[in-house]
C-alpha positions as a printed NumPy array, in Angstrom:
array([[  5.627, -17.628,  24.42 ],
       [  7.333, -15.952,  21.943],
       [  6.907, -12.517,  19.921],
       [  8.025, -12.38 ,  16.636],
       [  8.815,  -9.421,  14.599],
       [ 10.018,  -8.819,  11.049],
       [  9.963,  -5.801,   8.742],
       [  9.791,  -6.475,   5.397],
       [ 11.547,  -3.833,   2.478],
       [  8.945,  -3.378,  -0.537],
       [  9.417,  -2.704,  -3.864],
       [  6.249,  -0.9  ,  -5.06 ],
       [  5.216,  -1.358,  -8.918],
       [  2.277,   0.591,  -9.855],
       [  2.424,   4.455,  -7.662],
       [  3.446,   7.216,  -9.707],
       [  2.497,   9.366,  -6.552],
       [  2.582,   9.288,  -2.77 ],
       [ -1.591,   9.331,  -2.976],
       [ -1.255,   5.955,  -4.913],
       [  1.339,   4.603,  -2.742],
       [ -0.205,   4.632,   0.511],
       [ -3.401,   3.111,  -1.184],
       [ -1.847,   0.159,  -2.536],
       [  0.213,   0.115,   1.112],
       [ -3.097,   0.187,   3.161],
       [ -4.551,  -2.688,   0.781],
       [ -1.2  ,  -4.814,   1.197],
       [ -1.619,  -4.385,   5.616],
       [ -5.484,  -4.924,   5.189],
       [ -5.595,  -7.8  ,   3.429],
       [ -2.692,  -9.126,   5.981],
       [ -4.36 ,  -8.263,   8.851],
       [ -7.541,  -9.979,   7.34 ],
       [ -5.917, -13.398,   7.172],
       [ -2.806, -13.469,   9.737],
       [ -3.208, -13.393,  13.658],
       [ -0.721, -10.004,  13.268],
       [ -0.257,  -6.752,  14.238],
       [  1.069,  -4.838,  10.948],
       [  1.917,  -0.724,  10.253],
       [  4.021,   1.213,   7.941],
       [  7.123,   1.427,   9.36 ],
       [  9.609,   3.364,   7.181],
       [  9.903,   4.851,   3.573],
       [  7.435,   6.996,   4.152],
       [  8.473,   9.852,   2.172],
       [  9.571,   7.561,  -1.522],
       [  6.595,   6.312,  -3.588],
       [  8.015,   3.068,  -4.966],
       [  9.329,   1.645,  -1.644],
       [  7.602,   0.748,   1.39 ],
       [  8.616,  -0.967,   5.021],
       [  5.934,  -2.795,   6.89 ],
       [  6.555,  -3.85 ,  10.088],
       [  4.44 ,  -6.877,  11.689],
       [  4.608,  -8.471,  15.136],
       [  2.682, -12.281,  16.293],
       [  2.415, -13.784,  19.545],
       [  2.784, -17.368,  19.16 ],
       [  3.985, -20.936,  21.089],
       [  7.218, -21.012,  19.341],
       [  9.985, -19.648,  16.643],
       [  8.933, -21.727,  14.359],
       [  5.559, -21.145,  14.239],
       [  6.414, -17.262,  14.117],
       [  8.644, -17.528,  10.651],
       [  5.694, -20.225,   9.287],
       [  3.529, -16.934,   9.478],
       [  6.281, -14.473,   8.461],
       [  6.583, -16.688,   5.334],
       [  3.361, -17.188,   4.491],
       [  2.618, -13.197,   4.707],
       [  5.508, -12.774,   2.258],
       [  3.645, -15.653,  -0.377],
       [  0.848, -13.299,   0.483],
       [  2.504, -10.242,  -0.654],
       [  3.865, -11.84 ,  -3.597],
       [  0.312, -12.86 ,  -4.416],
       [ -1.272,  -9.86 ,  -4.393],
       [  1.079,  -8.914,  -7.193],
       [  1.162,  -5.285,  -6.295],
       [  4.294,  -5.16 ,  -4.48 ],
       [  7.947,  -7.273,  -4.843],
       [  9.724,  -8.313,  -0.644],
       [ 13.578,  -7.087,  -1.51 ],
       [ 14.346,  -7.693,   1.986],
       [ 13.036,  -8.959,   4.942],
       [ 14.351,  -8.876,   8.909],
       [ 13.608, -10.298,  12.014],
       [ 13.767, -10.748,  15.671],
       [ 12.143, -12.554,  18.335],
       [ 11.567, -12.003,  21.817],
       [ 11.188, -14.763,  24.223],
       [  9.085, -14.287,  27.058]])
């Protein structure tokens, strides 16, 4: 079993406020959380209204399987169009 963890650095287009932000921030985890087998929060940032750092954690079989999900939530992110990954890191745990 392994746990996988990655925190991905956003690049927010649309806020011009930290109202707007965390809107667009809550609709990015939801829709995550919707279709991915994850655990996701905002992580960092908190106080600058263009960037944002989600964190997100999945218990799965293998490494693999964890950066096939950490990949296809960062197509996701990219799809919603609302938000541009700069950067993303991560870790896993092997237990």
């Amino acid at each position: 079993m392994v746990v996988g963890i990655a925190r991905y650095e956003l690049v927010l287009h649309a806020p011009q406020n930290l109202k707007e932000k965390r809107g667009i921030v809550r609709k990015i985890l939801g829709r995550c959380r919707e279709r991915f087998p994850i655990s996701a929060a905002e992580v960092g940032c908190h106080d600058l209204w263009q960037r944002a750092s989600i964190g997100v954690a999945v218990v799965v079989a293998d490494e693999a399987e964890a950066d096939s999900v950490f990949a296809r939530i960062e197509e996701e992110i990219d799809r919603i169009g609302l938000a541009e990954v700069c950067d993303r890191e991560t870790e896993f745990v092997h237990l």
